[in-house]
C-alpha positions, -999 to 999 in steps of 0.1 A, spaced: 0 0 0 29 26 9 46 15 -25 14 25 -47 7 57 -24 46 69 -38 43 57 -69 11 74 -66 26 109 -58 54 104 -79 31 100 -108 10 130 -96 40 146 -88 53 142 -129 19 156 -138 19 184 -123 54 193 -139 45 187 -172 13 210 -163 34 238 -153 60 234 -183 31 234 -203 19 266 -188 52 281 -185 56 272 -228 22 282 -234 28 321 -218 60 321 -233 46 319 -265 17 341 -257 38 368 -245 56 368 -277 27 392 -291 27 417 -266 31 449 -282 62 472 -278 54 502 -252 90 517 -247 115 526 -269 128 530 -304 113 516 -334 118 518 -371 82 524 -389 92 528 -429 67 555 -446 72 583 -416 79 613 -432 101 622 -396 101 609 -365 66 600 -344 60 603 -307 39 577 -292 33 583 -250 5 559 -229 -8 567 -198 -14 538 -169 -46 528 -189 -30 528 -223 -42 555 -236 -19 566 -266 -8 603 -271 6 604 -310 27 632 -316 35 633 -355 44 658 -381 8 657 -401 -19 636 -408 -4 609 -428 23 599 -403 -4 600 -374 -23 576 -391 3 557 -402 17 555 -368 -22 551 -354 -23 518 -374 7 506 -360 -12 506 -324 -43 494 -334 -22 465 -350 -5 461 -316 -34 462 -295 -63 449 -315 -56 432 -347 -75 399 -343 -109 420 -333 -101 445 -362 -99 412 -382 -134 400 -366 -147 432 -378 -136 430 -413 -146 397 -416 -182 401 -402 -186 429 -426 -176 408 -455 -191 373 -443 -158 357 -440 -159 344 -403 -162 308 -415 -126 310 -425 -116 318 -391 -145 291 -372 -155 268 -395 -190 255 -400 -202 269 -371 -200 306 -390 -218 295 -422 -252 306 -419 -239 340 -406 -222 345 -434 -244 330 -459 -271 363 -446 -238 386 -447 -222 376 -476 -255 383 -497 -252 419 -499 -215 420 -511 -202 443 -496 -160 432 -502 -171 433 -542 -189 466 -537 -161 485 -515 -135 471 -542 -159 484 -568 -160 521 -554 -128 521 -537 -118 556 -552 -154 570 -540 -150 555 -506 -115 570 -502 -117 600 -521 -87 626 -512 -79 608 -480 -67 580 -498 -29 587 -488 -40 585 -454 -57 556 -454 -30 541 -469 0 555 -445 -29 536 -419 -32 503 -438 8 503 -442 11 511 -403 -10 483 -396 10 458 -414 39 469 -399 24 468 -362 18 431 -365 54 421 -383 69 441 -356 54 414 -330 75 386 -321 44 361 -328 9 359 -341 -14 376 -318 -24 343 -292 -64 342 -307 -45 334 -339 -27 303 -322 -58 292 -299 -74 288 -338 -46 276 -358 -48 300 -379 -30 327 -395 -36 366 -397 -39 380 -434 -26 411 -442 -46 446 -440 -60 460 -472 -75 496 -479 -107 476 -486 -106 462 -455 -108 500 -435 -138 501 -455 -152 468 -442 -141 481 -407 -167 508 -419 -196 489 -432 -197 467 -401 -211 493 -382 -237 490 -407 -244 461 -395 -243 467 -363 -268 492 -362 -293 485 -388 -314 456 -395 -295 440 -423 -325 416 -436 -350 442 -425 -371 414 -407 -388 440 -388 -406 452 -419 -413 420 -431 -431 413 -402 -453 440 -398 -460 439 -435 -477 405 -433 -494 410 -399 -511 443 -413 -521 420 -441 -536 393 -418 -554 415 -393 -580 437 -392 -570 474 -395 -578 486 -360 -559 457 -348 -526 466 -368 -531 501 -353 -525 493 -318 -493 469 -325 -480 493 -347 -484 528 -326 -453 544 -331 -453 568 -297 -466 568 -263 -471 597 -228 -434 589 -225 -424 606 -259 -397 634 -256 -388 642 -294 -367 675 -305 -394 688 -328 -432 679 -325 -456 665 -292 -453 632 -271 -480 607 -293 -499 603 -259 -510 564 -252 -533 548 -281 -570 553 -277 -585 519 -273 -606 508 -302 -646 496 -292 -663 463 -297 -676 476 -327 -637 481 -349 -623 449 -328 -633 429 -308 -605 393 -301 -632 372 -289 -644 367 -323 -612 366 -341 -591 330 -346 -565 323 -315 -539 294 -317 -537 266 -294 -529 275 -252 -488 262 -259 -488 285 -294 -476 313 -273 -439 333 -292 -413 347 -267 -414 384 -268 -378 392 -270 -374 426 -249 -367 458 -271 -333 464 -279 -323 493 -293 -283 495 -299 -278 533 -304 -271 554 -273 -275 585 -254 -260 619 -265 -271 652 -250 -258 692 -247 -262 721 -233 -255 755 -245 -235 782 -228 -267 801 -217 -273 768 -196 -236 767 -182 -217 793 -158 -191 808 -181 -206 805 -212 -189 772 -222 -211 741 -244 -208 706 -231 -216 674 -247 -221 640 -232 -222 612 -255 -225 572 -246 -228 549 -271 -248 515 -261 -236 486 -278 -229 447 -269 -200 449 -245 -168 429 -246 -131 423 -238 -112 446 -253 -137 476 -261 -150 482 -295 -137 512 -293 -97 530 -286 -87 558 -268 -61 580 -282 -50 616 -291 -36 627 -321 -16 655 -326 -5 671 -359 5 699 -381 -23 707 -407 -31 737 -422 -70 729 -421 -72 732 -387 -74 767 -368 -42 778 -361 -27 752 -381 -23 726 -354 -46 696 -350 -55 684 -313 -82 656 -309 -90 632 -284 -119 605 -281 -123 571 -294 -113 554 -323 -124 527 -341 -97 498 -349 -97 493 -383 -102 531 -394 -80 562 -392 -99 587 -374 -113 601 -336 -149 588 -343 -165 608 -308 -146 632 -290 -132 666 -290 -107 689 -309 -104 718 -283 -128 741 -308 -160 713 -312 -167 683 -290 -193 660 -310 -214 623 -300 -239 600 -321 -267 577 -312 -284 558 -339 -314 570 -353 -335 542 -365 -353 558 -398 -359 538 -424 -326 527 -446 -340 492 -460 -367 487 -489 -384 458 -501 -392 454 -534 -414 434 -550 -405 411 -582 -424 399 -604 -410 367 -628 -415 368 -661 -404 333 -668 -413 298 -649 -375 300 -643 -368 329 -624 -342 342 -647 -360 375 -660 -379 396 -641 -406 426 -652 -393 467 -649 -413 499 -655 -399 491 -693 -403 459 -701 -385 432 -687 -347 429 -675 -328 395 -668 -321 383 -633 -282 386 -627 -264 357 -601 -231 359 -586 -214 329 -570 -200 337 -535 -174 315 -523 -170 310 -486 -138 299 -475 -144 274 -440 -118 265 -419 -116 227 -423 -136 226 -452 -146 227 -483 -156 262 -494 -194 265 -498 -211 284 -531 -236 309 -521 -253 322 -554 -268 349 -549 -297 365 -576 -293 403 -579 -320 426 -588 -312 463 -603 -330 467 -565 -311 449 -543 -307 409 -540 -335 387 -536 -341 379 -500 -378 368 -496 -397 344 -513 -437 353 -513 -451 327 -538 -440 310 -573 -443 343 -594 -432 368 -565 -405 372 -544 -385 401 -526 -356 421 -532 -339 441 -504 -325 474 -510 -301 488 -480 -285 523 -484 -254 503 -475 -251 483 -508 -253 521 -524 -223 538 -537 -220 570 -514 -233 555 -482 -197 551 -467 -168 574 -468 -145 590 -446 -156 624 -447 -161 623 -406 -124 627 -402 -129 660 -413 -143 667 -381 -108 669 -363 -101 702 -388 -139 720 -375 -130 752 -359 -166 759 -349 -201 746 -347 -206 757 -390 -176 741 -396 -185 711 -378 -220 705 -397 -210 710 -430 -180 683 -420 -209 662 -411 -231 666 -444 -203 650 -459 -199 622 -442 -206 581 -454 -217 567 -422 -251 545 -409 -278 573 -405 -268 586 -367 -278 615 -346 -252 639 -341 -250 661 -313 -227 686 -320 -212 718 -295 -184 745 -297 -163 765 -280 -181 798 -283 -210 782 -264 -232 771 -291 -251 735 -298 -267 717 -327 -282 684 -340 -280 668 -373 -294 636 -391 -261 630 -402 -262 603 -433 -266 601 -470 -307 600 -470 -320 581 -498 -350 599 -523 -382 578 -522 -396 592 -555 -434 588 -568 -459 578 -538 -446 558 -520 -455 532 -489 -420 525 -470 -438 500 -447 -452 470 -477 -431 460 -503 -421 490 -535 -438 483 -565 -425 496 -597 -460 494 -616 -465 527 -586 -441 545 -596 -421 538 -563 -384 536 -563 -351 545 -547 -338 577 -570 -305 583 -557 -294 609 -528 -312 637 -515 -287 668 -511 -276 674 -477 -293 703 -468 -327 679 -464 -311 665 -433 -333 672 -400 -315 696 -381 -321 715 -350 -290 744 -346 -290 767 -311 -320 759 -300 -341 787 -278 -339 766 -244 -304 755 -245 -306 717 -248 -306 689 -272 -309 655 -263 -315 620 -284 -314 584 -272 -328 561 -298 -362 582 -297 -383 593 -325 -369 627 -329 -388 640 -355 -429 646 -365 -448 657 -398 -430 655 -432 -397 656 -416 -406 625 -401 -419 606 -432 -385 617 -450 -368 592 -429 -397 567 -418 -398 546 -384 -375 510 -382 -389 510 -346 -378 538 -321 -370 529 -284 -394 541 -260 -393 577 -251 -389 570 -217 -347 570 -214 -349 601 -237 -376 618 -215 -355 612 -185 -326 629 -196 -345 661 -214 -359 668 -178 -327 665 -158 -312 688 -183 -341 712 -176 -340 710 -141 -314 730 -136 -310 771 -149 -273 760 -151 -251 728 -151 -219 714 -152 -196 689 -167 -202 667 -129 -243 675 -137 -243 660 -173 -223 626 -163 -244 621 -132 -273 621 -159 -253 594 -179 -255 576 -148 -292 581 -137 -306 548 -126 -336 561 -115 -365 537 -120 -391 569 -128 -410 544 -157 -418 515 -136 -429 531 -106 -467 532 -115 -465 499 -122 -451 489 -87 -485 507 -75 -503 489 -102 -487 451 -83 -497 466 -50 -529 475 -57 -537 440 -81 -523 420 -49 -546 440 -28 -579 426 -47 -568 394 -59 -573 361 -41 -537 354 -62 -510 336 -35 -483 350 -64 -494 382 -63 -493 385 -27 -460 371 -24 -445 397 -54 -462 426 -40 -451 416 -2 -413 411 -10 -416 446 -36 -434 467 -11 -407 494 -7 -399 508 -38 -364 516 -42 -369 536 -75 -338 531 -84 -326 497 -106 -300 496 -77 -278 466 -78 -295 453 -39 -334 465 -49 -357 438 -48 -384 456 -55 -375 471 -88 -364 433 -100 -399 421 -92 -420 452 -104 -394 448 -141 -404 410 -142 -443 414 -137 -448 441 -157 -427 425 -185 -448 392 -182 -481 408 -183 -465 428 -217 -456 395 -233 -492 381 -225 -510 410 -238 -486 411 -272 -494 375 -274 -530 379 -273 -538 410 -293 -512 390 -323 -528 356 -318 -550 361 -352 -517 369 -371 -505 338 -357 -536 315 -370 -536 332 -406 -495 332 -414 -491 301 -398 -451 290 -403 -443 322 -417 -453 343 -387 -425 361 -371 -431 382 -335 -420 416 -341 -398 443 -321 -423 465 -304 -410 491 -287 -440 512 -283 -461 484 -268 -461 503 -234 -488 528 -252 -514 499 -259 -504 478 -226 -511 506 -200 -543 515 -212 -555 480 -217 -545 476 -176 -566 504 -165 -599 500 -187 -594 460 -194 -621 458 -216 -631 419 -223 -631 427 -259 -595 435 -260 -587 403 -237 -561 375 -249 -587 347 -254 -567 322 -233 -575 343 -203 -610 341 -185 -605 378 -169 -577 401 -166 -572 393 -131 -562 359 -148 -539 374 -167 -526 393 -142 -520 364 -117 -505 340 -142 -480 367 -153 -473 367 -112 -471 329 -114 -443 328 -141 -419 355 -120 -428 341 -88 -414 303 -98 -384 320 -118 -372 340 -87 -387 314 -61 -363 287 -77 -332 308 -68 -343 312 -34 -360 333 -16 -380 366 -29 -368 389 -4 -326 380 -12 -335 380 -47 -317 416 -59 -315 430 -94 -277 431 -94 -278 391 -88 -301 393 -125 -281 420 -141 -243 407 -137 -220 416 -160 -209 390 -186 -184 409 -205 -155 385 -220 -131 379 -253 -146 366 -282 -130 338 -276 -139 333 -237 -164 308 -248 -138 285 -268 -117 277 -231 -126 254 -206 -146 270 -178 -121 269 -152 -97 292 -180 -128 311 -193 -120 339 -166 -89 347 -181 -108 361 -207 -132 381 -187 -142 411 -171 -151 406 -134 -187 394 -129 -198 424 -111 -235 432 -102 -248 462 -124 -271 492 -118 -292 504 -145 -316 492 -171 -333 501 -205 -356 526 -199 -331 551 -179 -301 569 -191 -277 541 -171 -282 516 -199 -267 484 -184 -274 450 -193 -246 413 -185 -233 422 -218 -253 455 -234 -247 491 -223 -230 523 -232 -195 511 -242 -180 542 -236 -192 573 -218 -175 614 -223 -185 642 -214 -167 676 -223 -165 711 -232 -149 722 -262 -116 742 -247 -119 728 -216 -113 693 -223 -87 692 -189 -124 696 -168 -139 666 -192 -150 630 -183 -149 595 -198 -152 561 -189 -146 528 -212 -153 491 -199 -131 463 -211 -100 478 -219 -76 492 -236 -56 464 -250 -65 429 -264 -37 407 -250 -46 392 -216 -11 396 -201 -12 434 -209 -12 459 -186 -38 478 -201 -60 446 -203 -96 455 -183 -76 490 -177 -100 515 -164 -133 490 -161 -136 494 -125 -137 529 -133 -166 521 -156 -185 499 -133 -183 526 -104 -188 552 -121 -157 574 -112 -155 606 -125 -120 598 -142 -102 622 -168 -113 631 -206 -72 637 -211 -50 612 -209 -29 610 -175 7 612 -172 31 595 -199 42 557 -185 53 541 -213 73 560 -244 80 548 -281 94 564 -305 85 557 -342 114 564 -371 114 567 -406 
């Protein structure tokens, strides 16, 4: 027995070696591509010599002699830092991720891939760059050199086997498009679904589901919708309408609305005079950050006094300061979710599908094969049929189907015209940098150092011409089409307004003709957007401190009449669930505070009973479309819901309820047994429901025990959807700024994740904590730690 116990731990002993020379090999290798921080290094191209400082977070200061060499040397970092998620974002533009994971990718990139977009950026290359073309090649040349320069393959490349490609000029452009993608609904399923409910239901019906506003509205120009007036037994009444069977029930995904806050003030709302602008964009959060800090300074004779000074955030993959501030204008987006995808509809001509009919006769169908390169595999042929309207995308019957037209397959949608705004030396500079720009349709919030604000739809808009219907299908026998560009000076814009303040956060912003100029792909609720425009109004004047503790509001102001409404239900209801939500909620926080219970409880009720109504009133679309029914995003449902709870007229009620008090209990019942299985009520906080799950794009590959390597802590989170503290496991505002134009020293920012991509990196997670907290931390970067210095 002692024998086998030694040979025992000898064996175990051996193991363990060979598990920390594996280790010890496998961070030897991994530390090979760590980037360079201090020192001299030789960057071919520079036109002189390149100053590169980073702070303790990593923030980079570049120091160069003009524009070209500050890109070129801007590359180089990105390279460093980032190049296998600059090569995810080329790669999900193009619909090239099988190459990197295998089968898995496919179907992504068979949706992807259909619209093109590598064929159409090499096709308008010269457009897309226009004069900036030296710079984005200095960039693309700096990139190259920033990954040679490493001593290995950057470690996600040697977890996958695979090896990095080199960076093309078409690929900034990729970088580009996939924020296309990002923020607009590339198959424009939305659409599609509301198209065929409104042709399966009766009118007053389709009204409610598709109310565009609500009493929470705050838009910049026009009134708050109000809540939908309920329609009488006489228009609609469900209880003699078709309803599926009681298990037919769709999940009603919760509204998501990628985008972001951005909000100013104007010096007559501010002490001295000064503007500030707070921008945080909300995206899906990872390890590193989407975005990059850095500041670039350079010589150019463009900018005011011929010197260029910007800091914010760039985007790995492109040359430029996408949201910050230049000392002269400070500038943010959010998305704006108008319309920027079409269906049309296409007629055959032939059994075959190879010609199809036009306003003049008939034109022949064009197909491209796509070939997908899989890691592992064989590459897979995608054909895909091409309309002069887009690519086919739907199929309706055997003589119609769909073709999708998307601003993005367009030339002139993309450019790099917002570069331009690191030359603006004022608010009129700033715009008409702006109306220049290629980018998805954003709102851009916009203020200057002489005190003054503005807003701008900032995009190429497409002309509908002829009368057109942007919510069915185009039809060319109308006289409906897509007819090019409409000149920039069509672009909503709102400049100094009289009170002082602008604010947007994925809102409609817009009513009357302006509105139908750029249509509805589903606005968030007003609610976040309201929030924000009466903090801003609250005060005669504010402060850099006033605008960021709006940014982190986590006030719970749109729930709190339905805690009342959970009270007051428990209160008549014979409902055990009921009584048990409403005893464990019964002191409202009114905060989505990481310990409230009550705010957890009141979010999960009130989204149950949502879900049920949604359901119900969309349970004769379900009957008539059958297989092709698809639950649409909804934002504005809170207009129909809240009404419904306070008149809950039986005509109106889902069928597989008996009463509403049915309803109402069951919805009770299904958050009761979610929470109830964790433990109990009363321990059961929203920060244990909203903990952050922000990790590499790889995390998920490793083993669970390794998986934290790859992740951010698991902290709790405060804040939800409906306030300005957007904060989800892995959704929120991936980077937060406020500043003043000239007074960028008194600015603040905040970026989760990270500067750096490489786990051993000192700047990996650098400034998260910061993030999570909320800490009022600097809009400059902080005193110089690391120094490199780039030669020609």
């Amino acid at each position: 027995m002692r024998k086998a116990l030694r040979v025992t731990g000898w064996l175990l002993m051996s193991l363990l070696v060979v598990v920390l020379v594996a280790l010890m090999v496998a961070l030897w290798f991994v530390r090979g591509s760590l980037p360079q921080l201090d020192g001299d290094r030789v960057l071919p191209g520079l036109s002189t010599q390149v100053q590169v400082q980073r702070d303790a977070l990593g923030v980079a200061t570049v120091d160069a002699a003009n524009e070209a060499d500050a890109a070129r040397a801007l590359g180089f970092l990105h390279a460093q830092e980032r190049y296998f998620e600059m090569d995810l974002l080329r790669r999900s533009a193009a619909g090239e991720l099988s190459a990197l994971f295998g089968p898995i990718a496919i179907e992504r990139d068979k949706v992807v891939r259909v619209h093109r977009l590598r064929a159409r950026a090499d096709d308008s290359l010269a457009a897309i760059a226009g004069d900036r073309l030296p710079v984005l090649e200095a960039y693309r040349d700096g990139v190259n050199a920033g990954m040679a320069a490493l001593h290995r393959k950057p470690w996600p490349y040697l977890l996958l086997q695979a090896e990095p490609e080199p960076w093309t000029v078409t690929d900034t452009a990729l970088a580009g498009y996939a924020m296309f993608f990002d923020l607009q609904d590339e198959t424009n399923s939305r659409e599609l679904a509301l198209w065929r409910i409104r042709d399966a239901v009766p009118p007053a019906l389709y009204a409610l589901v598709a109310m565009d506003g609500s009493q929470w509205d705050a838009p910049l120009v026009g009134p708050a919708r109000g809540n939908v007036a309920l329609p009488g037994p006489g228009l609609l009444d469900l209880r003699t309408l078709p309803t599926p069977g009681a298990e037919a029930d769709y999940e009603v995904s919760e509204p998501a609305a990628p985008g972001s806050n951005n909000f100013a003030v104007s010096g007559q709302r501010t002490a001295d005079g000064r503007a500030i602008v707070a921008d945080d964009m909300h995206l899906g959060l990872r390890a590193p950050n989407i975005w990059f800090r850095a500041r670039l300074r350079y010589a150019d004779a463009r900018a005011p006094g011929g010197k260029v000074d910007v800091s914010g955030f760039t985007l790995p993959g492109i040359p430029a300061v996408i949201v910050g501030s230049n000392g002269h204008v400070a500038w943010g987006f959010t998305n704006s979710y108008g319309d920027w995808l079409d269906f049309y509809r296409v007629d055959w001509a032939d059994k075959d599908r190879t010609r199809y009919r036009v306003a003049d006769g008939q034109q022949a169908l064009r197909v491209t094969s796509e070939w997908i390169r899989v890691k592992g595999g064989a590459p897979v042929e995608l054909k895909v049929r091409e309309t002069r309207w887009g690519p086919i995308t739907a199929e309706l019957d055997d003589r119609t189907s769909l073709a999708l037209r998307w601003t993005a397959q367009l030339p002139g949608s993309l450019n790099f015209g917002l570069a331009d705004l690191a030359f603006a030396g004022n608010l009129d500079e700033g715009l008409a940098a702006a109306d220049l720009a290629g980018i998805p349709a954003q709102n851009l919030v916009i203020g200057d150092s002489t005190g003054r604000i503005g807003w701008r739809l900032t995009a190429q808009l497409p002309e509908r011409a002829g009368q057109c219907d942007p919510t069915a299908p185009l039809a060319v026998a109308d006289g409906c089409r897509w007819n090019g560009w409409l000149p920039a000076t069509e672009n909503p814009s709102l400049v100094d307004p009289a009170d002082g303040v602008l604010w947007t956060a994925n809102n409609r912003t817009l009513d009357g003709d302006a509105l139908r100029l750029v249509g509805d792909a589903g606005y968030a609720n007003g609610a976040r957007a309201r929030q924000i425009r009466d903090a801003l109004l609250a005060k005669d004047k504010l402060t850099e401190a006033d605008l960021l503790a709006i940014q982190l509001d986590d006030r719970a102001l749109f729930l709190a009449r339905w805690h009342q409404a959970l009270l007051d239900e428990a209160t008549r209801s014979p409902s055990a669930d009921l009584t048990a939500l409403a005893d464990a909620a019964r002191t409202w926080d009114g905060r989505a505070s990481v310990d409230s219970v009550s705010y957890r409880i009141v979010r999960g009720w009130r989204w149950e009973v949502v879900e049920r109504i949604q359901n119900g009133l969309l349970a004769p679309a379900q009957v008539a479309l059958g297989d092709r029914f698809v639950m649409p995003d909804l934002p504005q449902m809170e207009s129909v819901a809240w009404p419904l709870l306070q008149q809950r007229p039986a005509h109106l009620l889902p069928r597989k309820f008996e009463s509403w008090d049915a309803l109402l209990a069951d919805a009770a019942r299904a958050v009761h047994e979610s929470m109830a299985a964790q433990g109990p009520l009363a321990q059961r906080t929203w920060g244990e429901r909203n903990t952050a799950s922000i990790c590499h794009p790889l995390a998920g590959a490793l083993p669970a025990l390794a998986r934290g390597w790859l992740c951010m802590p698991s902290d709790p989170l405060p804040g939800d959807g409906n306030m300005p503290r957007v904060q989800g496991p892995g959704f929120g505002a991936s980077q937060r700024m406020v500043v003043s134009p000239g007074h960028e020293a008194e600015g603040f920012i905040h970026m989760p994740g990270g500067q750096s991509g490489h786990l051993l990196s000192p700047f990996w997670g650098a400034g998260h904590a910061a993030w999570v907290n909320g800490d009022a931390t600097p809009f400059l970067p902080g005193q110089a730690e690391y120094r490199l210095q780039l030669s020609p």
